[in-house]
C-alpha positions in Angstrom: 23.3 70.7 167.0 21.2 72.4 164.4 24.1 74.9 164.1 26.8 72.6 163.6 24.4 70.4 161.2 24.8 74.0 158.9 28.0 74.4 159.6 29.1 71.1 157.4 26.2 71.7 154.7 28.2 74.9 153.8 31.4 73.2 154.3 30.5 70.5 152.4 28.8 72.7 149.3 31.8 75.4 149.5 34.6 72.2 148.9 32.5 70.9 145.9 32.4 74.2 144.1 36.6 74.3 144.6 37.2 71.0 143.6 36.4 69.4 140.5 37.0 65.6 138.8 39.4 65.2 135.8 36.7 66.7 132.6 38.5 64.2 130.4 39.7 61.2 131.1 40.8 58.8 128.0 43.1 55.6 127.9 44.2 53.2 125.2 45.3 49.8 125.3 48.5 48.8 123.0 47.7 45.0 123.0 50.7 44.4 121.0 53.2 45.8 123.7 50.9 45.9 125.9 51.2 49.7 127.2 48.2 51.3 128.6 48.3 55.4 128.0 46.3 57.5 130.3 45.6 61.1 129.6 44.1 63.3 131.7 41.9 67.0 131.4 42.1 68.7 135.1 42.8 73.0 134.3 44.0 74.3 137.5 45.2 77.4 138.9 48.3 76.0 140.6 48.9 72.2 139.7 51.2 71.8 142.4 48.1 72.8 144.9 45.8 71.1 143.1 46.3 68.2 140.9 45.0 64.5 140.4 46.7 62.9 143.2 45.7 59.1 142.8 45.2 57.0 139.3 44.5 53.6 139.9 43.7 50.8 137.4 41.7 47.4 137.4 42.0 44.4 135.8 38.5 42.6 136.0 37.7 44.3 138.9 40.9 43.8 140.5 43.3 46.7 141.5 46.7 46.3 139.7 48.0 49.7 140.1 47.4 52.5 142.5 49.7 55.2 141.9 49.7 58.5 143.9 50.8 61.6 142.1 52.3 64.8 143.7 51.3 67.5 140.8 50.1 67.4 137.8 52.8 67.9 134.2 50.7 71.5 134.0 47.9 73.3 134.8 45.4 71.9 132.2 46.4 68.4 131.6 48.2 65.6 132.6 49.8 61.8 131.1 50.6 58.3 132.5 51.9 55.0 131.2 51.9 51.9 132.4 52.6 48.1 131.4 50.1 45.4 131.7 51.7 42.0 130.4 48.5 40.3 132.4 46.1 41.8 129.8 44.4 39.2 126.8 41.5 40.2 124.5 38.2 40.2 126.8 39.7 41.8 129.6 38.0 44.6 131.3 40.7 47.5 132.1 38.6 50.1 134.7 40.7 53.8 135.0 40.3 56.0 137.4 41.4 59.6 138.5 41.0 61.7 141.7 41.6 64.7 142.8 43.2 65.5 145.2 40.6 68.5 146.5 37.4 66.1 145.4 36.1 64.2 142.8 37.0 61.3 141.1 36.2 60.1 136.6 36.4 56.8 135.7 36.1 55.0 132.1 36.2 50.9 131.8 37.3 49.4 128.4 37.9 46.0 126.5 41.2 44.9 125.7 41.0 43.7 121.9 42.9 41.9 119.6 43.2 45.0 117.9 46.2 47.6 118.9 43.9 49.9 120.5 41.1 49.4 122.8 39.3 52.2 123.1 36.7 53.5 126.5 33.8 52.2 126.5 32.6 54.3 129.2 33.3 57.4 130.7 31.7 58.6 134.5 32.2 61.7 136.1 31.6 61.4 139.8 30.5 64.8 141.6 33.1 65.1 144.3 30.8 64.3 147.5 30.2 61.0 146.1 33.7 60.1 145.7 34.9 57.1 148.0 38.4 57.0 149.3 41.3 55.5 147.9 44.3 53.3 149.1 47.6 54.8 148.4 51.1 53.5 147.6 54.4 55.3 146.2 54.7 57.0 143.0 56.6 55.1 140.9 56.9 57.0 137.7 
């Protein structure tokens, strides 16, 4: 048992030094068309290997939009837009971006009457803290 106990420790150690979360993760909020633009920081040897694989958004908590990727647009960065008509000043918009060997960022922001809301708050999660995510189709 103590054997096998060891065995996943250096399992477990030798995944989180492959993988890595997203090192930047930004979004802005077009209130007037109401467009959210997410851009992404992930540098990667071979981004059809490794890539962010699921970006999901919330709306007050809620999930409005999981979307599972299959690469990445290169190997250092990548870009996704979607449309949120549901949006008003006050809302909370929560992004966030996993990959697919480990490790998940998140940022929350305020929608504002303004054009652009900007993050308020950005997290990087180490990988063997990251919690599993539903899945749907890409629809890009």
């Amino acid at each position: 048992m103590k054997k096998f106990t060891v065995l996943l420790l250096v399992l477990a150690v030798a995944a989180s030094l492959y993988s890595h979360p997203a090192s930047k993760l930004n979004a802005v909020f077009d209130a007037d068309k109401s467009i959210l633009t997410v851009d992404f920081d992930h540098k990667v040897d071979d981004r059809m290997k490794h890539f962010i694989f699921v970006v999901s958004v919330e709306l007050n908590g809620k999930e409005i939009i999981n979307q599972k990727l299959h690469s990445q647009d290169d190997a250092t960065k990548g870009n996704l837009v979607y449309k949120i008509s549901d949006a008003k000043p006050g809302d909370k918009l929560t992004v966030k971006a996993r990959c697919n060997k480990g490790g998940m960022s998140d940022l929350e922001l305020t929608v504002s009457k303004t054009t652009a809301a900007v993050p308020e708050k950005a997290e990087v999660k180490t990988p063997l803290k990251a919690k599993p995510v539903k899945t749907a189709p890409a629809t890009r």
